[in-house]
GUTIFI-942694 format. One line per field, with one value per residue (C-alpha): residue number from 1; residue in one letter; chain; x, y, z. Coordinates in steps of 0.5 Angstrom, whole numbers. Each point is the difference from the previous one (the first is absolute). Example, Ala and Ser with C-alpha at 12.3 -4.5 7.8 and 13.67 -1.06 7.14 Angstrom:
2
seq: 1 2
type: A S
mol: A A
xx: 25 2
yy: -9 7
zz: 16 -2
END
This chain:
578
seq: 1 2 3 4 5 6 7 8 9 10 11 12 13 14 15 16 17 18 19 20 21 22 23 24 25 26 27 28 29 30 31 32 33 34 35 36 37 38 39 40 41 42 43 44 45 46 47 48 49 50 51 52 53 54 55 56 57 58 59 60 61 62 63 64 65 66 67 68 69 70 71 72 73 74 75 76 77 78 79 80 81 82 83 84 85 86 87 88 89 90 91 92 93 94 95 96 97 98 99 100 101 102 103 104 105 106 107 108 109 110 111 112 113 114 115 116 117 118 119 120 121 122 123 124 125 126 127 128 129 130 131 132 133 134 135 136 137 138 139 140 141 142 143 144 145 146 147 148 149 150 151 152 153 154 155 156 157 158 159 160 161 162 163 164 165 166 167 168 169 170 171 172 173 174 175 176 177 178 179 180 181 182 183 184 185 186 187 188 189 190 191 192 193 194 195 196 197 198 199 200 201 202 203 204 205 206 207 208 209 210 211 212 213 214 215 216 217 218 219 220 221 222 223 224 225 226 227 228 229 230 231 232 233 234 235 236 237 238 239 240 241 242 243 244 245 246 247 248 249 250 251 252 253 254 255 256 257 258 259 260 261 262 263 264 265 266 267 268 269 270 271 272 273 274 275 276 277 278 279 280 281 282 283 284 285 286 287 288 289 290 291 292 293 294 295 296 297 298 299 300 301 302 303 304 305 306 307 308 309 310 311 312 313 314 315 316 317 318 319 320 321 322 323 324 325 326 327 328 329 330 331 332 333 334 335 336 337 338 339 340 341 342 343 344 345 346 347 348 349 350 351 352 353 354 355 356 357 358 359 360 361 362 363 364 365 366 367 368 369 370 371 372 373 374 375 376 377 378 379 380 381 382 383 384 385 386 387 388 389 390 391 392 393 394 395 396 397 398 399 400 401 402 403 404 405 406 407 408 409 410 411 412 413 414 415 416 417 418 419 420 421 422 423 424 425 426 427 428 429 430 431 432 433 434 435 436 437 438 439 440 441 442 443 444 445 446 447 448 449 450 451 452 453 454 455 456 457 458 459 460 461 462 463 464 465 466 467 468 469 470 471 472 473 474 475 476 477 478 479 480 481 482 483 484 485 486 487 488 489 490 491 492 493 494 495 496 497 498 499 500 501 502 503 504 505 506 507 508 509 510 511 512 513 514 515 516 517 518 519 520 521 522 523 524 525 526 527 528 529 530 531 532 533 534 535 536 537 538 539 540 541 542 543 544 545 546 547 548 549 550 551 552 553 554 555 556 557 558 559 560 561 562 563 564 565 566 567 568 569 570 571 572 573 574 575 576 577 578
type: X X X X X X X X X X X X X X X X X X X X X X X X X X X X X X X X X X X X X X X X X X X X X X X X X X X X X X X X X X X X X X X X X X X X X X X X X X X X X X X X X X X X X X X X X X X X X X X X X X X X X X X X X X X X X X X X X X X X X X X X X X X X X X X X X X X X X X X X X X X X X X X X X X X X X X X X X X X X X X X X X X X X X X X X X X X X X X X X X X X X X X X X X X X X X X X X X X X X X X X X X X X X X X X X X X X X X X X X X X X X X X X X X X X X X X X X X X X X X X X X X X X X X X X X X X X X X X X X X X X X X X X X X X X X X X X X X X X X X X X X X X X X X X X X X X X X X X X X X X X X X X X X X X X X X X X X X X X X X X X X X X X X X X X X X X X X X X X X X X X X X X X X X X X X X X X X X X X X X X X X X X X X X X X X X X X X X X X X X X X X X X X X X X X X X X X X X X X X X X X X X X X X X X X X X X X X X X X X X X X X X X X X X X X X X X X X X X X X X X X X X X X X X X X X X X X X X X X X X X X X X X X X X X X X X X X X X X X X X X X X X X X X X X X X X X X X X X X X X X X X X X X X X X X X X X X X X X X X X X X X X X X X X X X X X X X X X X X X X X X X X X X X X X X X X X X X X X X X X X X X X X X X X X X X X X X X X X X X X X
mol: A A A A A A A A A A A A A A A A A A A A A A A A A A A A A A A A A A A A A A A A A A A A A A A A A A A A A A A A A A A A A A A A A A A A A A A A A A A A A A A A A A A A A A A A A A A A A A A A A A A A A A A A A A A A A A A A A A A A A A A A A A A A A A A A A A A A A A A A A A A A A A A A A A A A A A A A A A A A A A A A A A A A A A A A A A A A A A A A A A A A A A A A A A A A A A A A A A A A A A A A A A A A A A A A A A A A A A A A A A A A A A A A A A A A A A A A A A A A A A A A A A A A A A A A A A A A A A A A A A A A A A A A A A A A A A A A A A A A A A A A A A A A A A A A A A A A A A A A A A A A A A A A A A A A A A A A A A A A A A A A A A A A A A A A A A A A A A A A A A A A A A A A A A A A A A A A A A A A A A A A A A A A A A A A A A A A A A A A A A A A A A A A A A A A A A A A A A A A A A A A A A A A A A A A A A A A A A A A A A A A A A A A A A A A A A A A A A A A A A A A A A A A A A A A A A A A A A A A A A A A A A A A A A A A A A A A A A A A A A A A A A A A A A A A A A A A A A A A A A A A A A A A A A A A A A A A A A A A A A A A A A A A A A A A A A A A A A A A A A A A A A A A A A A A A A A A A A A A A A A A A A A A A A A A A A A A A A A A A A
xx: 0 3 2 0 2 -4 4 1 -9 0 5 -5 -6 3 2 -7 -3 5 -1 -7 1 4 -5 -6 3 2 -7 -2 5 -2 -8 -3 -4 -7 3 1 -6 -3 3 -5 -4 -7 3 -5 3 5 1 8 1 0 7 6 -4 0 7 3 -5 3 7 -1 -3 5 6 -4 -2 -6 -4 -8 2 4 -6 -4 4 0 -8 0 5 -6 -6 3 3 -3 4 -4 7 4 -6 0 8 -2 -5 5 6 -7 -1 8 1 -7 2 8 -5 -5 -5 -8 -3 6 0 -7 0 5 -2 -7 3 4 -6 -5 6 0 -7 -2 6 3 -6 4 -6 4 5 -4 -5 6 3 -8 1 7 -3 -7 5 4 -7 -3 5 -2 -6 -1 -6 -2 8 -2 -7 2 6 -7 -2 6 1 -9 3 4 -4 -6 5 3 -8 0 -7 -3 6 1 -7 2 5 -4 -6 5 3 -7 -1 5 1 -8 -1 6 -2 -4 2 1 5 5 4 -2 6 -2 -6 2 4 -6 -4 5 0 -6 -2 5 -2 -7 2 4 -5 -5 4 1 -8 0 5 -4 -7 -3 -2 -5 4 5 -4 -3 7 1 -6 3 8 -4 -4 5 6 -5 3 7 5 4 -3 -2 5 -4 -6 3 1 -7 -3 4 -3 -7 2 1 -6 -5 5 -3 -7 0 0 5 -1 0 7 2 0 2 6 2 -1 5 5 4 1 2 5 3 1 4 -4 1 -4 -7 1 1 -6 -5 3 -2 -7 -1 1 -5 -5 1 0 -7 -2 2 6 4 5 1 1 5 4 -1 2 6 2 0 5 5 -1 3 5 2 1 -1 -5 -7 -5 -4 -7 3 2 -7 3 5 -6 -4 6 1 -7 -1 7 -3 -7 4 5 6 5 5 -3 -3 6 3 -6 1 7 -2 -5 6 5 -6 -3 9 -1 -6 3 5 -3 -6 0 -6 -5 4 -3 -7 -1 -4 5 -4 6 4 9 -1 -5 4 6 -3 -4 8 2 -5 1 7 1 -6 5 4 -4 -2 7 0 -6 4 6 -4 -3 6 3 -6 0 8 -1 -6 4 6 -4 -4 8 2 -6 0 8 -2 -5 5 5 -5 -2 8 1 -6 1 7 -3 -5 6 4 -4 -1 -8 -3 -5 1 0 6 1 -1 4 -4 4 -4 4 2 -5 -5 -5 -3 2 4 -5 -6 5 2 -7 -2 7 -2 -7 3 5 -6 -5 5 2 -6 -2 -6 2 -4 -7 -4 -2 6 1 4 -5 -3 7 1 -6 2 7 -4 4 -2 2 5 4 0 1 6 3 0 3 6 1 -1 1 -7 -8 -5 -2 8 -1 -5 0 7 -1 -6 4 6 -4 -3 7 3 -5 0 7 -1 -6 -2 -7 -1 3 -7 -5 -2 2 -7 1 7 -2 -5 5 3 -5 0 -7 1 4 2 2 5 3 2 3 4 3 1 4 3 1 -4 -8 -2 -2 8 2 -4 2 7 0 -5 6 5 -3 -2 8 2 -6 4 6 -1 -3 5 5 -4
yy: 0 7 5 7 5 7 4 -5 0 7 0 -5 3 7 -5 -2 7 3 -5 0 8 0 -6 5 6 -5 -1 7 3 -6 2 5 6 -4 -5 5 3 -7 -1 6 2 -4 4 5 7 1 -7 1 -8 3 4 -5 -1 7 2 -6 4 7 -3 -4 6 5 -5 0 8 -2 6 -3 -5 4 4 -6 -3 7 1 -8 1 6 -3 -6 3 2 6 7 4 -6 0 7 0 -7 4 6 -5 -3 7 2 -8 0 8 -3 -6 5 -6 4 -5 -1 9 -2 -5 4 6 -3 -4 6 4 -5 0 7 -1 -5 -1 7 4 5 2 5 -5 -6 5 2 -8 -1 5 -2 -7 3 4 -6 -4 4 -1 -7 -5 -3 3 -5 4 7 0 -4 5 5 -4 2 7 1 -4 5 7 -3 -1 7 3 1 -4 2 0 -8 -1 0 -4 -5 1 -1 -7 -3 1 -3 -6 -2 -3 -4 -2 -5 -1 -8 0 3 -5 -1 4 5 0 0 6 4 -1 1 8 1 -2 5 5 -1 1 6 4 -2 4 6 1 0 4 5 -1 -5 -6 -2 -2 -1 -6 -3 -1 -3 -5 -2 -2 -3 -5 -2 -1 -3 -8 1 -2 3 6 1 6 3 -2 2 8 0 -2 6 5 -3 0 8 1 -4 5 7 -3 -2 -7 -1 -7 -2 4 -3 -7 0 4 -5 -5 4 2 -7 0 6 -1 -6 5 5 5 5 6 -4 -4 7 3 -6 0 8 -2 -5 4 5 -5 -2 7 2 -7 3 -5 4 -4 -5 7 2 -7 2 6 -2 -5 6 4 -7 0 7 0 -7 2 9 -1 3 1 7 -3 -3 7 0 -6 5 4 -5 -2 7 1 -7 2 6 -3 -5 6 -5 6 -5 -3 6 4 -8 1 7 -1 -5 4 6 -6 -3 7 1 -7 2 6 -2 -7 3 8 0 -3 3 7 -3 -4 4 0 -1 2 4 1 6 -2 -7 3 5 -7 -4 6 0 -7 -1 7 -5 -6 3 -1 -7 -2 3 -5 -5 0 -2 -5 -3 0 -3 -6 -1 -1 -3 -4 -1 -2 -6 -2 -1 -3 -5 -1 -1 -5 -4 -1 -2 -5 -3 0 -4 -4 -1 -5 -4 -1 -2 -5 4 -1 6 -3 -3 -7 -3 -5 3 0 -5 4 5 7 1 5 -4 -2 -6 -7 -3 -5 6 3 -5 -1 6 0 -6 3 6 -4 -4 5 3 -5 -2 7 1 8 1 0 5 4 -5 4 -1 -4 -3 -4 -1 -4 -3 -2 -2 5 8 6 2 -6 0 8 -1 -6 4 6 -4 -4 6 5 4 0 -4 4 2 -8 -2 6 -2 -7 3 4 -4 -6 4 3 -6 -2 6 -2 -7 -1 4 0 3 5 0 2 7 3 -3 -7 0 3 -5 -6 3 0 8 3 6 2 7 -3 -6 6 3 -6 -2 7 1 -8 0 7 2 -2 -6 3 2 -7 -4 6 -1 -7 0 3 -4 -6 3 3 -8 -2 4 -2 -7 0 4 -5 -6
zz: 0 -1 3 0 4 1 -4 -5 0 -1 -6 -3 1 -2 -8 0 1 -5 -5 1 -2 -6 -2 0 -2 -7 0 0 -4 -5 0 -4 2 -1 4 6 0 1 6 3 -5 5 6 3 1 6 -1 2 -1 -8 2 -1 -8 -1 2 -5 -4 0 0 -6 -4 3 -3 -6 -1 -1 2 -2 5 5 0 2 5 3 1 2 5 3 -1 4 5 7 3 -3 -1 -3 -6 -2 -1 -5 -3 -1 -3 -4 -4 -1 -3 -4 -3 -2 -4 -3 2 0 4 5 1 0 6 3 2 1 6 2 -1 5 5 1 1 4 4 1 -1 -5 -4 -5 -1 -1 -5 -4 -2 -2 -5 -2 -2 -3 -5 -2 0 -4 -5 0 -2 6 3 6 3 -3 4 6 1 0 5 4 -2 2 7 2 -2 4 5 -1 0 -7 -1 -5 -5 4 -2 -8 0 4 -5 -5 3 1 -6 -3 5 1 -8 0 8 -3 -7 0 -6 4 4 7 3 -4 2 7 -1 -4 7 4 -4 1 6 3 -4 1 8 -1 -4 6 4 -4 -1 7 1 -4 2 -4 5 -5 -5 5 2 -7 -2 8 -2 -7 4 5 -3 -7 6 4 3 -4 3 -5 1 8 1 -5 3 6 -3 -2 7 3 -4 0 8 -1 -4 6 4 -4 0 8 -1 6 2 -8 -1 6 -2 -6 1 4 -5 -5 5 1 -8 -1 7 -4 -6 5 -2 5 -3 -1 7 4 -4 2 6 0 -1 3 5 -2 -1 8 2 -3 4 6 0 3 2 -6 -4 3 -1 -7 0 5 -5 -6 4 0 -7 -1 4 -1 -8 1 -6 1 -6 1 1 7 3 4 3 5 1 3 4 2 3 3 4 1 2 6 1 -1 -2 -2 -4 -3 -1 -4 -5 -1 -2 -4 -4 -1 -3 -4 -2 -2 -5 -3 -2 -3 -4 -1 -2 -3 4 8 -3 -1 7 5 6 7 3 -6 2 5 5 0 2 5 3 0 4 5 1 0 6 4 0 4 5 -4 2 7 1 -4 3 8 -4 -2 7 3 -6 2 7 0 -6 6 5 -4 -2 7 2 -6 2 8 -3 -5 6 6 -6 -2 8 1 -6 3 6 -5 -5 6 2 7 3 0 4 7 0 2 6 7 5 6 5 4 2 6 3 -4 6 -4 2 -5 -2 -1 -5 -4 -2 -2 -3 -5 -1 -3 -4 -2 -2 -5 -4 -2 0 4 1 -7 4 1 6 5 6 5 5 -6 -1 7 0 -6 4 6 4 2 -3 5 -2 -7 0 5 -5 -5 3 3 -7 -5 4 -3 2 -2 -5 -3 0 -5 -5 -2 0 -5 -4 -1 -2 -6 -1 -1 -5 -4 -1 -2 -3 -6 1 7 -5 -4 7 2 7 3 -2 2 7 0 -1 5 5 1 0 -4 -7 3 8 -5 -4 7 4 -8 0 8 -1 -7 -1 -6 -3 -2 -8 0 2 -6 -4 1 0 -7 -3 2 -1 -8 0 1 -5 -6 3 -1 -7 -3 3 -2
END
């Protein structure tokens, strides 16, 4: 049998890996570009497992000058990469490589990916509407119309977004009408078909919110009704479906309808999430919240309207439309006198009314401002000079909290070490419960007679190991009949051998036994502090919680929950091990 050594097996393993390398890269450097593409081409977007096959893609083309393909592999190599950052620098390799080419459609292709990465990812609506334009211009030149109208689609999206909705409505009217014939023509390939559908269902959506957006919720909702019914029970198309179902959630909204918006905002959220759609998730969370406040739902709007303020900030997007979402914050605040929180909203609205400006310069002059720039920052002033006081309130708060904080951490590290010292006597195999062989020799000073003494002596022993303390109500003379002695008797044999009273006596044999078998038996561990008591023969839950801490030093709810803890620590313990 061989045998190697550690250092010998590494250098085996490294050959293999080495030649498994310069195997692979023969194999990719001998494969064709249609190959390649092979090797990712049914991955989904984002999809990074597709990278290896890309870079081999780029590198190929590279040594080759092939500039078509370079162009190619660098769009792939951003549709399939997840980080937003690293695909808008592909997208800018893709445009220099497709111009080197002088490739229409890879100029095309490129600037539309840049122009939708400006967009959906960076929010950079100008930038994103000038790539759309450069592709339409090279479009234009060309006979593929699907292109030209779906980057119509994509410049209607923009301007809509920027509040140019009347000028967003052609382009859309433009796209359906281009996009609805050949949506259903049967001699196209279904791919094609998909594709036709696909185009005018998005455009449909987005012609929806432009004539809500100026006013026409009649026709508004017609178009609502046709994408409700034509993308009804596709699975293909269910985001779409879901976009038709928030915008006839808004329209139940406007015609007071709130329980009906409510359910099917809801029905239309957990598609448009999957989608991470951010914008249309925070305006159906804006009229959700609406909806449940004309319910008088006080508290459920304002969780709707709580989770729009996360969007924001999480992403520092805002659409104008939203804008009365930090209005009715404010108020709120101002209603439950949270000045915290009013002053947090008030920033919010002075940073979202800064976004606004700058991404939607046409609709920031066209909002009614409930509360316009001046009253906002006069409100922050106010609210800032009344948080010193806040901070004052604040700091003896804190100090309260710290101390409070301090004496539960002692308390609890007093708890933890009576129980380590208490455990220490059980793990020893110390008894904690005085039955031990006695002594059958009276004291000196006893006054009993030695045979009266060793009687009771051996009753005693007698009656604690077969554990005839857990009776209830045993007094002294109750047990001294038992004996078949006096009281006095008993109650001087105890005195001499235990040093302690009656009393003293039976409640640490009591509590020491319900000690011993809380330790060792798991299921003592299950039962109330009533039922302990009562096995204990103690009478009362609060007199047994009593007699346990003057004995051992801590309750007995800290005593179950420590050992819980360390049987559960040994549990995990033990199966990690096995």
């Amino acid at each position: 049998m061989l045998k190697f050594t550690v250092l010998q097996l590494k250098k085996i393993i490294l050959s293999f890996f080495l030649l498994v390398f310069v195997a692979n890269s023969g194999f990719f450097f001998a494969q064709s570009f249609i190959e390649l593409r092979a090797k990712y081409g049914d991955l989904e977007e984002n999809d990074e497992r597709a990278l290896p096959f890309i870079k081999h893609y780029i590198d190929k083309a590279k040594r080759e000058k092939d500039y078509t393909h370079l162009a190619q592999g660098y769009f792939d190599a951003g549709y399939y990469n997840a980080d937003a950052p690293v695909k808008l620098k592909y997208a800018d390799s893709a445009i220099v490589s497709a111009k080197q080419s002088n490739n229409d459609e890879k100029r095309i292709t490129s600037y539309m990916m840049r122009g939708t990465l400006n967009y959906f990812y960076n929010r950079n609506y100008k930038t994103a509407l000038d790539d759309y334009l450069k592709a339409f211009d090279i479009a234009k030149e060309t006979n593929d119309e699907f292109q030209q109208h779906t980057i119509l689609y994509h410049i209607g999206v923009v301007k809509s977004y920027l509040g140019y909705y009347q000028e967003a409505l052609e382009n859309f009217k433009k796209c359906i009408s281009y996009f609805e014939p050949l949506s259903n023509d049967k001699t196209l390939h279904p791919n094609l078909i998909f594709n036709n559908k696909k185009g005018y269902y998005n455009s449909l959506h987005q012609a929806i919110v432009c004539y809500r957006n100026l006013g026409n919720y009649k026709t508004a909702d017609s178009l609502i009704k046709v994408g409700l019914s034509k993308t009804y029970g596709s699975k293909e198309f269910s985001l779409e479906h879901a976009y038709f179902q928030k915008c006839k959630g808004i329209v139940y909204y406007h015609n007071k309808l709130y329980q009906e918006s409510i359910n099917l905002l809801k029905k239309a959220l957990p598609e448009i999430k999957n989608n991470k759609d951010f914008a249309w998730e925070s305006v159906s969370f804006f009229y959700l919240g609406k909806s449940y406040s004309a319910l008088n739902q006080q508290k459920e709007a304002t969780n709707y309207f709580t989770k729009v303020d996360s969007i924001f900030q999480k992403n520092n997007f805002i659409l104008p439309e939203l804008r009365e979402n930090y209005e009715i914050l404010i108020k709120d605040s101002k209603l439950t006198n949270d000045t915290k929180k009013e002053l947090y909203y008030t920033n919010s609205l002075l940073k979202a009314d800064s976004i606004i400006s700058k991404d939607f310069n046409e609709l920031s002059s066209k909002i009614h401002k409930e509360y316009d720039t001046q009253q906002l920052l006069d409100a922050k002033n106010r609210l800032e000079s009344n948080s010193s006081l806040w901070i004052i309130v604040s700091s003896i708060i804190i100090l309260l909290l710290l101390a409070t904080l301090y004496y539960r951490y002692t308390k609890e590290k007093n708890i933890q070490k009576k129980y380590v010292e208490l455990e220490q006597g059980l793990m020893q195999n110390v008894s904690i419960v005085p039955v031990q062989k006695m002594e059958i020799i009276p004291s000196a000073k006893s006054s009993l007679k030695e045979k009266t003494f060793n009687d009771v002596l051996k009753k005693l022993e007698r009656f604690e190991k077969k554990l005839e303390f857990t009776e209830k109500g045993l007094t002294l003379n109750k047990l001294a009949k038992k004996f078949d002695t006096n009281s006095n008797y008993l109650s001087q044999v105890i005195s001499e051998k235990r040093n302690i009273n009656y009393n003293k006596y039976l409640s640490e044999l009591r509590i020491n036994y319900i000690t011993q078998k809380l330790y060792n038996d798991k299921e003592y561990l299950k039962l109330t502090v009533e039922a302990l008591a009562e096995k204990s023969g103690i009478a009362s839950r609060q007199n047994f919680s009593d007699l346990f801490y003057e004995i051992n030093g801590l309750r007995p709810t800290d005593f179950i929950k420590l050992r819980k803890k360390e049987l559960e620590k040994k549990d995990g313990i033990s199966g990690v091990l096995s």
